[in-house]
C-alpha positions as CSV (number, residue, x, y, z in Angstrom):
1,X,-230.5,-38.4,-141.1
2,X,-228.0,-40.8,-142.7
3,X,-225.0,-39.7,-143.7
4,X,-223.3,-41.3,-146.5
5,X,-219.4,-41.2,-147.4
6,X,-218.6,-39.0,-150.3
7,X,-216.4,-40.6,-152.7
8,X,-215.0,-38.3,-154.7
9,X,-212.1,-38.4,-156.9
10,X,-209.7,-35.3,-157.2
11,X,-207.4,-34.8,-160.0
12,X,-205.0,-32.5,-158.4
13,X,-202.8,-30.2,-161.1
14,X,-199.7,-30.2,-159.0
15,X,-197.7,-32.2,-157.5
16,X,-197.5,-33.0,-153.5
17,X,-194.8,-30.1,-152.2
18,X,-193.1,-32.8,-149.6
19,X,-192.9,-29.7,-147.3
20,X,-195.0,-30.4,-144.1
21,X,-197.1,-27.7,-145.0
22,X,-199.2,-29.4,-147.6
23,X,-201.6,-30.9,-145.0
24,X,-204.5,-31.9,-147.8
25,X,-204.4,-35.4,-146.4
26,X,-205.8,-34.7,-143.3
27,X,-208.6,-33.0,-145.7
28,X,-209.0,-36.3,-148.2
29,X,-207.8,-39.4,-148.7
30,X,-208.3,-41.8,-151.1
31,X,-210.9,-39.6,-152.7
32,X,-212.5,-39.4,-149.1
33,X,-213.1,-36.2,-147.3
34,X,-212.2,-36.6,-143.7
35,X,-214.0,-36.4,-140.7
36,X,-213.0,-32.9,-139.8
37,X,-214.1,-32.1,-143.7
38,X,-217.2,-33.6,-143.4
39,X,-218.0,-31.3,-140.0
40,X,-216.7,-28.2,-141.8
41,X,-218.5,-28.5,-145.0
42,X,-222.1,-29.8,-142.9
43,X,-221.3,-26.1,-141.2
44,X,-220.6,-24.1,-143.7
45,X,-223.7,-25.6,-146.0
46,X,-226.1,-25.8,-142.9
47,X,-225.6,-21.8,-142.1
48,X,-226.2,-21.0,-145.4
49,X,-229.5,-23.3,-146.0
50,X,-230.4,-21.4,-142.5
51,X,-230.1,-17.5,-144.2
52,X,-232.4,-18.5,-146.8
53,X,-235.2,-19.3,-144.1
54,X,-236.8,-21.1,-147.0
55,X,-235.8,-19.5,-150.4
56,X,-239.1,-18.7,-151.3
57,X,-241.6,-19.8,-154.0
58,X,-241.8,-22.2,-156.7
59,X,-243.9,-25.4,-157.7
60,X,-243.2,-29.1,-158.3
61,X,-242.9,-28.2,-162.1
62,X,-239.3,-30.1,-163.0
63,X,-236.8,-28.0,-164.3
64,X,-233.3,-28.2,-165.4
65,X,-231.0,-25.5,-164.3
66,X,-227.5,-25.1,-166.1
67,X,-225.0,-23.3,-163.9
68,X,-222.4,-21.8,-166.9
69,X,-218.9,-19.9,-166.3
70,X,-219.1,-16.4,-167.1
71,X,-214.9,-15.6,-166.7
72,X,-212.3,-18.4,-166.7
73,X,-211.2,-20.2,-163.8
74,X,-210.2,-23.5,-162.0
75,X,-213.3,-25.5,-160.3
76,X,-213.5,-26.2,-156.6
77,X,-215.8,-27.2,-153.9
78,X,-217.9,-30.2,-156.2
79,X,-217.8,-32.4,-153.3
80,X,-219.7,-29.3,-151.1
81,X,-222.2,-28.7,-153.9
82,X,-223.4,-32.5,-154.1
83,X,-223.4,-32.9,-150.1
84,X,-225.3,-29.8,-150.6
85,X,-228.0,-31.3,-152.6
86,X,-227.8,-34.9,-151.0
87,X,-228.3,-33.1,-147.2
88,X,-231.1,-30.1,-148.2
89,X,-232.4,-31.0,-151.8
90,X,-232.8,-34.8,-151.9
91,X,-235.2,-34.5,-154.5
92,X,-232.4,-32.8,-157.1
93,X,-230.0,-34.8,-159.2
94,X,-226.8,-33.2,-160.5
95,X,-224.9,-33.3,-163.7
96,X,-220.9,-32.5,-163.9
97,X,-220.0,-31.3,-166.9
98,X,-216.6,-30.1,-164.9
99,X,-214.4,-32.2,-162.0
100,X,-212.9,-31.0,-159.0
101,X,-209.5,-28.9,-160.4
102,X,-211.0,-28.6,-164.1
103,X,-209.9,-25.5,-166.2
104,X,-212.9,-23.4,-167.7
105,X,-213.4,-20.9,-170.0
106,X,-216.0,-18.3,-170.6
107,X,-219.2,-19.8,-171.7
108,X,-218.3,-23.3,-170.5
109,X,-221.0,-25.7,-168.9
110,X,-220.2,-26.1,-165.5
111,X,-222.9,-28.6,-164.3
112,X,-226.7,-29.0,-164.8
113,X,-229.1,-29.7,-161.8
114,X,-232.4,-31.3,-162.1
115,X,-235.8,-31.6,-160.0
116,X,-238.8,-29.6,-158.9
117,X,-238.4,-25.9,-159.9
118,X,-238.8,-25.5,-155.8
119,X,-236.0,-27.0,-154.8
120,X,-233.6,-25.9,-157.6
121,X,-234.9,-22.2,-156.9
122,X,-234.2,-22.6,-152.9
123,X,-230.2,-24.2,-153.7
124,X,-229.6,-21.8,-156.5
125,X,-228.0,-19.0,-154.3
126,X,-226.2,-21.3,-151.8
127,X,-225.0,-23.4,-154.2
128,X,-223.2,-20.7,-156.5
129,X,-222.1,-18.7,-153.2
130,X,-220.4,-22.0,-152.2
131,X,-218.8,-23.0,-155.5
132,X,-218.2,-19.8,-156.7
133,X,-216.3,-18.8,-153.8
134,X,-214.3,-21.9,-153.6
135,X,-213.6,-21.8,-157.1
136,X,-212.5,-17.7,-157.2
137,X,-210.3,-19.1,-154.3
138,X,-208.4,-21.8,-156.4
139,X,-208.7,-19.5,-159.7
140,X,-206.2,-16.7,-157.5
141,X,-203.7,-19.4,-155.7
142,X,-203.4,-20.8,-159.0
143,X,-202.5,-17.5,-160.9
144,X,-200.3,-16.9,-157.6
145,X,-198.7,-19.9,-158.3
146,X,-197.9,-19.6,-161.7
147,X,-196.3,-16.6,-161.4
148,X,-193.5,-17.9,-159.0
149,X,-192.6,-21.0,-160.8
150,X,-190.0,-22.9,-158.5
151,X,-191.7,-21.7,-154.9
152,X,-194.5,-23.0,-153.0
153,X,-196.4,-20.7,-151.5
154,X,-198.8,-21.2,-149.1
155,X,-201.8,-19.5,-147.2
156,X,-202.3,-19.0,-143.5
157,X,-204.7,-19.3,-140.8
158,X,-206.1,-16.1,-141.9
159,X,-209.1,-17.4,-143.8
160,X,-213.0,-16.6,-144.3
161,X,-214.4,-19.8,-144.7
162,X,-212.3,-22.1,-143.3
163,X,-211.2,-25.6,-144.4
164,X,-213.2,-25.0,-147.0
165,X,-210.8,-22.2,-147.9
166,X,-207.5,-24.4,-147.3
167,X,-208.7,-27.1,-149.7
168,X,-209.4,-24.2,-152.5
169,X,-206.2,-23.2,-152.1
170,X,-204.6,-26.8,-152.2
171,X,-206.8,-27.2,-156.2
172,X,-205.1,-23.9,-156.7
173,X,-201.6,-25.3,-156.6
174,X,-200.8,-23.6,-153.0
175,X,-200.0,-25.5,-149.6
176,X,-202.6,-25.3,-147.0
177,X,-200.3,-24.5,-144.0
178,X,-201.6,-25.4,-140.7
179,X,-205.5,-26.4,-140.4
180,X,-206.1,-25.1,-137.2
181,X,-204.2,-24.2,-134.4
182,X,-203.7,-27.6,-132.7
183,X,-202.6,-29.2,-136.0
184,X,-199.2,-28.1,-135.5
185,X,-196.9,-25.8,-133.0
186,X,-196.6,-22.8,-133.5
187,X,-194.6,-20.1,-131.3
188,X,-195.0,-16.2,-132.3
189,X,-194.5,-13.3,-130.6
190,X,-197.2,-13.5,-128.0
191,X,-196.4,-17.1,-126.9
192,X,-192.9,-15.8,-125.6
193,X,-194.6,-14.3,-122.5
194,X,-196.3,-17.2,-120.8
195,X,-193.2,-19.8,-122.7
196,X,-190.1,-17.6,-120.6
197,X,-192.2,-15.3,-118.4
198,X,-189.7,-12.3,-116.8
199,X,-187.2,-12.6,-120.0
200,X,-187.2,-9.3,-121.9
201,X,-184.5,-10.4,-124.2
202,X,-186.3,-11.6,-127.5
203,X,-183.4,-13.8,-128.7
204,X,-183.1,-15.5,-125.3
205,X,-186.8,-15.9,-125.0
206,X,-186.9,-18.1,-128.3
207,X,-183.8,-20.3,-127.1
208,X,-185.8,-21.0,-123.9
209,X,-188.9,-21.8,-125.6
210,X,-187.7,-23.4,-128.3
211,X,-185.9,-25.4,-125.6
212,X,-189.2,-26.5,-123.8
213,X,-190.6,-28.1,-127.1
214,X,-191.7,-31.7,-126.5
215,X,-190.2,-32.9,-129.5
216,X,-192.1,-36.5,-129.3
217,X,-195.2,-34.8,-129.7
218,X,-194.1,-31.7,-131.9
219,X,-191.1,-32.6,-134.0
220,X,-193.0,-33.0,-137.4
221,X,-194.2,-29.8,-137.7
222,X,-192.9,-27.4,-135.3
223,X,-193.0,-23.6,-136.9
224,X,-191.3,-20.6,-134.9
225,X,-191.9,-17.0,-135.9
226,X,-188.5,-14.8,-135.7
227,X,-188.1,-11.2,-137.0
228,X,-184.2,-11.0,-137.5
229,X,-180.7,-13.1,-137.6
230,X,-180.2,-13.4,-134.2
231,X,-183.4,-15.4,-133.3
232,X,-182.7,-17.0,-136.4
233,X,-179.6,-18.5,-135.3
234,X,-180.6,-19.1,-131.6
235,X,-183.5,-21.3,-132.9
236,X,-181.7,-23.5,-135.4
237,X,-178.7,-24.2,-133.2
238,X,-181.4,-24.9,-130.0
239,X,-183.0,-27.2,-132.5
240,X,-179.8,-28.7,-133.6
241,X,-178.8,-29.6,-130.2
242,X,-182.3,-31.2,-129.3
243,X,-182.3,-33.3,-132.1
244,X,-178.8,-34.6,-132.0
245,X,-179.3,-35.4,-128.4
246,X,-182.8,-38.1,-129.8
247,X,-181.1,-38.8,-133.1
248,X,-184.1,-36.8,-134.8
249,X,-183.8,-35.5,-138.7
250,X,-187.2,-33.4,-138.7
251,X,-186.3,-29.7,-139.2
252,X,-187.7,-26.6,-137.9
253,X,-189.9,-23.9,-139.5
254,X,-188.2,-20.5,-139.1
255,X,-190.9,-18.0,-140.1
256,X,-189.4,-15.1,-141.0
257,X,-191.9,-12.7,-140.7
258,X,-191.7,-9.0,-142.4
259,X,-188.5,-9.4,-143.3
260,X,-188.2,-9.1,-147.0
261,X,-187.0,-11.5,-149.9
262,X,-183.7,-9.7,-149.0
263,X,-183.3,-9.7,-145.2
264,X,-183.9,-13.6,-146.2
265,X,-181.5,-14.0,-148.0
266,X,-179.1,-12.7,-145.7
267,X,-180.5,-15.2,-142.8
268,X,-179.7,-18.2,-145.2
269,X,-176.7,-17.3,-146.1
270,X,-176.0,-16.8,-142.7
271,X,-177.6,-20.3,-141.8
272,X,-175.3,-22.0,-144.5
273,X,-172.5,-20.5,-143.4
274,X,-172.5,-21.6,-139.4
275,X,-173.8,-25.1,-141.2
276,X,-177.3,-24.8,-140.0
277,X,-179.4,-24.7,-143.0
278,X,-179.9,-28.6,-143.0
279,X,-181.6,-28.0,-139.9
280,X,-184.7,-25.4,-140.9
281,X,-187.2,-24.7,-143.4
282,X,-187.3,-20.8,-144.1
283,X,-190.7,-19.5,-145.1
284,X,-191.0,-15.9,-146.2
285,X,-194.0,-14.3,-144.6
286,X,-195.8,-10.6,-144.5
287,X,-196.5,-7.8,-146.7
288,X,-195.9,-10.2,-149.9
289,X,-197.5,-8.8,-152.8
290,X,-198.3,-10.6,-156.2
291,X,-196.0,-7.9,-158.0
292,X,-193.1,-8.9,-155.7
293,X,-193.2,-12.6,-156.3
294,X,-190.7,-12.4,-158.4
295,X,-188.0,-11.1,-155.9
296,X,-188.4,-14.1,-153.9
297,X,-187.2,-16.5,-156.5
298,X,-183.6,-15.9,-155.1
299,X,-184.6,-15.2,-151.7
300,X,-182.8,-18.6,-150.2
301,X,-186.6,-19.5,-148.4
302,X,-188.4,-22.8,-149.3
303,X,-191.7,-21.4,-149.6
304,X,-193.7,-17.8,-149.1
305,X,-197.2,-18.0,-147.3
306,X,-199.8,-15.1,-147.2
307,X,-203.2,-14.8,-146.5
308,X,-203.7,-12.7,-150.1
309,X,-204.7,-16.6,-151.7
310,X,-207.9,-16.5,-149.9
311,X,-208.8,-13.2,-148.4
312,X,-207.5,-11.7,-152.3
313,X,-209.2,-13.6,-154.0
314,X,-213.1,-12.9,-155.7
315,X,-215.7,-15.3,-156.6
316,X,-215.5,-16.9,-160.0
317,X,-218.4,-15.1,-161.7
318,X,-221.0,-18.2,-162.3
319,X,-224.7,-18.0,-163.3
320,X,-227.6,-20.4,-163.5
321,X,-229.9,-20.3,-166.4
322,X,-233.2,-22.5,-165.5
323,X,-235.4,-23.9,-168.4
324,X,-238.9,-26.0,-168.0
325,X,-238.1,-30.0,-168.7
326,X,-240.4,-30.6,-171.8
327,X,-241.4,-34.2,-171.5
């Protein structure tokens, strides 16, 4: 089968965080998904093409079926629904009425898809699953996002469908975080016993593997998961150190994980005060709730990440009304 390249061109309704954690462009570029994209989405759509074990009846009658919004919410995942039709229903044609990031309303034509009422029939399913999930996705990070004007917030690796998720989250307004696990460092809790085996001291057990980063591999996007002041502190000024020693400027990700918009603000404070906050990136993580966005406005953390965007969210409510072409 050929493949050909989607070119697809997103209007994105926020601007690009700066913050390492906006990693969309390993996603698309230049309206282009990316490799990795184009293997997740071939997945995603091939397992689903593969439940319906054929979809059934029909005939080569053409129809036209209109997919319509029944709630409001913000589109995503066009770009899977057309490789979805070029890859399994060549002999469909598709009509946007709504581009990647589009706002809609109750009622509001979402796209119309043409070709023998067979093949329309068989994609129906799949192709509102897959668009209504991404879009439900983007509808929740965006009213996450809207109510914490001023912070980014991001999801994690935590996700049900993927990269597919991460870019619904990224139309939504929120950061995608890391894409998979070798897409950036990460140490947490359980990487301190094979990173300073025999050290039962937490806070020493950071310093030494925060110590053992190779920083010309890592440096960009290095994150570290601590759970009070003290690793805090033993992180940043390990970092510090490594990087005056190369001449580096890339700062560390302290994630400070269950500690409260609070407990946060206490560690930047703290971080300020020894002249360490140049150093570090603090991102507030765990138990964040939508009703407590507002206590992290003043929280002294650069952005918030939870896995609420994606695993929160439910699928915008979409339906397809099919009519016979009269000729």
């Amino acid at each position: 089968m050929v493949i050909r390249t989607l070119q697809v061109w997103v209007r994105l309704p926020y601007n690009v965080s700066g913050l390492p954690h906006d990693r969309s462009e390993l996603l698309f570029r230049g309206g282009t998904p990316s490799k990795v994209m184009i293997q997740s989405m071939d997945s995603w759509i091939q397992a689903m093409v593969i439940d319906e074990h054929g979809g059934g009846g029909g005939s080569d009658l053409r129809v036209t079926g209109r997919v319509l919004a029944k709630d409001g919410g913000v589109i995503a995942g066009t770009f899977v629904v057309d490789r979805l039709i070029e890859l399994h229903f060549p002999a469909c044609e598709i009509l946007w009425n709504s581009s990647e990031g589009d706002t809609v309303s109750r009622g509001d034509r979402v796209l119309e898809i043409s070709g023998p009422s067979s093949q329309v029939l068989r994609c129906e399913r799949i192709l509102l699953n897959l668009l209504g999930r991404m879009s439900g996705v983007a509808t929740n990070t965006s009213t996450w996002a809207s109510e914490a004007p001023g912070i980014e917030i991001a999801c994690t690796r935590k996700t049900d469908w993927g990269l597919l998720d991460k870019w619904a989250v990224h139309i939504g307004g929120g950061l995608t975080h890391r894409l998979s696990r070798g897409d950036a460092l990460m140490i947490k809790e359980n990487d301190l016993a094979s990173l300073a085996p025999g050290v039962s001291d937490e806070c020493t057990a950071v310093g030494i593997a925060v110590g053992g980063i190779d920083m010309d591999h890592h440096a960009e996007f290095v994150v570290v998961e601590v759970r009070d002041e003290c690793q805090a502190l033993v992180t940043v000024r390990k970092w510090d150190e490594m990087q005056v020693d190369r001449g580096g400027c890339e700062k560390i990700v302290l994630l400070l994980d269950n500690m409260g918009p609070e407990r946060c603000l206490v560690v930047h404070s703290t971080l300020v005060r020894e002249g360490l906050r140049e150093w570090c990136l603090l991102e507030g993580s765990g138990g964040i709730v939508f009703d407590s966005l507002g206590k992290w406005k003043d929280s002294g953390v650069d952005l918030i990440s939870t896995s609420a965007l994606n695993r929160g969210a439910l699928p915008l409510d979409l339906t397809m009304m099919v009519e016979e072409v009269v000729k």
